[in-house]
N, C-alpha and C positions, 0 to 999 in steps of 0.2 A: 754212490758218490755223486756230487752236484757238479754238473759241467760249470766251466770256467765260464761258458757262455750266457751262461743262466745266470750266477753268479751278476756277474756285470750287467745284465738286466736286471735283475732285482736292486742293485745298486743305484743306479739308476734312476730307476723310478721312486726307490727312498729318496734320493736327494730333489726329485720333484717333487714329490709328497710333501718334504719339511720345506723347502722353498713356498709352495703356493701355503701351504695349513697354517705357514708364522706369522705372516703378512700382518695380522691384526693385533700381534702384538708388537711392535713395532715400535719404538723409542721405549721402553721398559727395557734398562740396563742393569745390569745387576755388579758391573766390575766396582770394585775400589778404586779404581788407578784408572789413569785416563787407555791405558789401550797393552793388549798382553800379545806377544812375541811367540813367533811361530819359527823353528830353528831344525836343521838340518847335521845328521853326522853321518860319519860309516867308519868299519875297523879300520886299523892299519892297511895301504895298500889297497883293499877292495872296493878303490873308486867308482862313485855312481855320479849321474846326470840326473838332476829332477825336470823333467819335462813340464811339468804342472803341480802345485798343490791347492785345490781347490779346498775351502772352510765353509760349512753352514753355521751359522751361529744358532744359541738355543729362541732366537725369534723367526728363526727362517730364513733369514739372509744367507745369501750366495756371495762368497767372496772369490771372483775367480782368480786364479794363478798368485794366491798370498805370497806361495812360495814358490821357486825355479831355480836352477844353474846347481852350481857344484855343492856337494854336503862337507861339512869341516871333517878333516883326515889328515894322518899322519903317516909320510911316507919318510922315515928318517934312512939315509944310506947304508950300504954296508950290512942290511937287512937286519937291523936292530929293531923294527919294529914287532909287535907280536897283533894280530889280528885275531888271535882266539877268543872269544867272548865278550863282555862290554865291560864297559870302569864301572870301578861302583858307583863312581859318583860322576855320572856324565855332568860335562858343560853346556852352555846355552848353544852350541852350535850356528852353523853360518844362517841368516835368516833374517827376519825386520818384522817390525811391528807388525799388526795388522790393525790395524785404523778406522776407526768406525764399526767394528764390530762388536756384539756383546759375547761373551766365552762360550767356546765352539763345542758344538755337537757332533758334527760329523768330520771327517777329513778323509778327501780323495786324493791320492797321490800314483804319481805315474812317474817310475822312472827307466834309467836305463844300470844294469848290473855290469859295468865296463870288463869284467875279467870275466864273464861266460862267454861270452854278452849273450843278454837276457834284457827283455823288456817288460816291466813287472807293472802291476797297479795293485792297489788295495784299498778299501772303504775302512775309515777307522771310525769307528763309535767311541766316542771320546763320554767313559761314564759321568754319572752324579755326584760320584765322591770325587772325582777328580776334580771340577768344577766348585766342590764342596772345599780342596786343598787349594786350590789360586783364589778362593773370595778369603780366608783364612790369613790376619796380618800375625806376625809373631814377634816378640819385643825380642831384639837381642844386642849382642855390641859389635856391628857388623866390621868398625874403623882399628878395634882395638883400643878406645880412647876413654876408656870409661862412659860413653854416651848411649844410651838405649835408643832404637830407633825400631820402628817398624817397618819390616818387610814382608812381602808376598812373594807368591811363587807362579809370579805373571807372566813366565814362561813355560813353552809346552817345546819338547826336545824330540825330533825323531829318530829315530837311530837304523839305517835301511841297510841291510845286508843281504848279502850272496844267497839264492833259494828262494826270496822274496819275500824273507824278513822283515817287522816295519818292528820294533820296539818305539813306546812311549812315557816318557816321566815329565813331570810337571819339575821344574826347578823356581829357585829365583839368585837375585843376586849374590847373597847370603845365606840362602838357603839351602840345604840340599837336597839333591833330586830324588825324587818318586816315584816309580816304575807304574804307570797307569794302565798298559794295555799295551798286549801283543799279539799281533798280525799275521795271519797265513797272506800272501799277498798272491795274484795269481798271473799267469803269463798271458800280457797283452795280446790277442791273436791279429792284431796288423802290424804290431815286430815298433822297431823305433821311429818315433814323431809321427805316429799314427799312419806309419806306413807311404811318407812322403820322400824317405832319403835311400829307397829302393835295399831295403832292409841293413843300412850300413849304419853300427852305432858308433857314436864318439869313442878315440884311440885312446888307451892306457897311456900315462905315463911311462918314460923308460925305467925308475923304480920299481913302480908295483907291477911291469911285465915280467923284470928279472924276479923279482919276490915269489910272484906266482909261479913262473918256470923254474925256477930251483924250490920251491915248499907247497906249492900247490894251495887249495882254496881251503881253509877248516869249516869243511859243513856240518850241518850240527854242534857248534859250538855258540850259535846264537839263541 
């Protein structure tokens, strides 16, 4: 088995690899659309904090910290939510463009797993067919109006769960999503915000504390 350590060096050093090897390709963009969205979710209740999500794009640019802060969740009262598994059709999740990049090759993400707590990270290799599905317009009637319009699926969705889960699908407005890749992610060894807040992560919700303390976390369901 590969230490987690090692792991994060080889990481690492790929993301300096495609940083300095893109350089010369540089203004060759390949989007349709002026700029594609990078979005964050997690199940029911199993609140995360995204400490960073850093994007190389396929020219070698570094986008540092695209993404940060809370992933889109639903913690509805009275424990009606169900966290077992994912929708079939996630949404664009919480998230923003990313602006000036051309469609990304790598993603590093570092978060925190608020109901272990757990501080996770993971290198996503974001493939060719994926890339091959967001350059991709498809005519459809998005209004309901009788009007055909073209849309893409200029959104990449992550979906971070408990164990250190990262699910990936490409969506778009009209579109529906596409499961691209999924992530063993592995346990940061300096704990939360890189080992600055003396190993203490961001507090649960009163929700998803009682959620987890009466139903406990469904591992293996992601």
């Amino acid at each position: 088995m590969i230490e987690p350590s090692a792991l994060r060096r080889c990481g690492i050093v790929f993301l300096l690899m495609l940083s300095l090897g893109g350089c010369t390709l540089a203004g060759s963009r390949s989007l349709p659309y002026d700029a594609w969205r990078l979005g964050f979710g997690a199940p029911s209740y199993m609140e995360v904090w995204i400490e960073t999500a850093d994007v190389v794009d396929i020219n070698g640019y570094v986008f540092r910290r695209a993404g940060s802060g809370t992933a889109a969740i639903s913690t509805p009262a009275n424990f009606k939510g169900n966290p077992s598994g994912w929708p079939k059709n996630p949404a664009w999740g919480k998230g923003k463009y990313v602006r000036g990049a051309d469609l990304p090759r790598l993603l590093y993400v570092r978060w925190q797993s608020l109901v272990e707590p757990q501080t996770y990270e993971a290198y996503i290799k974001i493939p060719e067919s994926a890339r091959v599905l967001m350059r991709k317009g498809e005519k459809l009637d998005c209004d309901g109006n009788g009007k055909l319009i073209t849309d893409y699926r200029e959104a990449i969705v992550v979906g971070l769960a408990p164990g250190g889960i990262a699910k990936v699908w490409v969506t778009g407005p009209c579109l529906s999503s596409i499961e691209v890749a999924r992530v063993q992610g592995t346990v940061n060894p300096r704990g939360p915000y890189e080992g600055k807040s003396g190993g203490h992560h961001r507090p649960l919700t009163e929700e998803s504390k009682a959620y987890v303390e009466k139903f406990g976390v469904p591992y293996g369901s992601w």
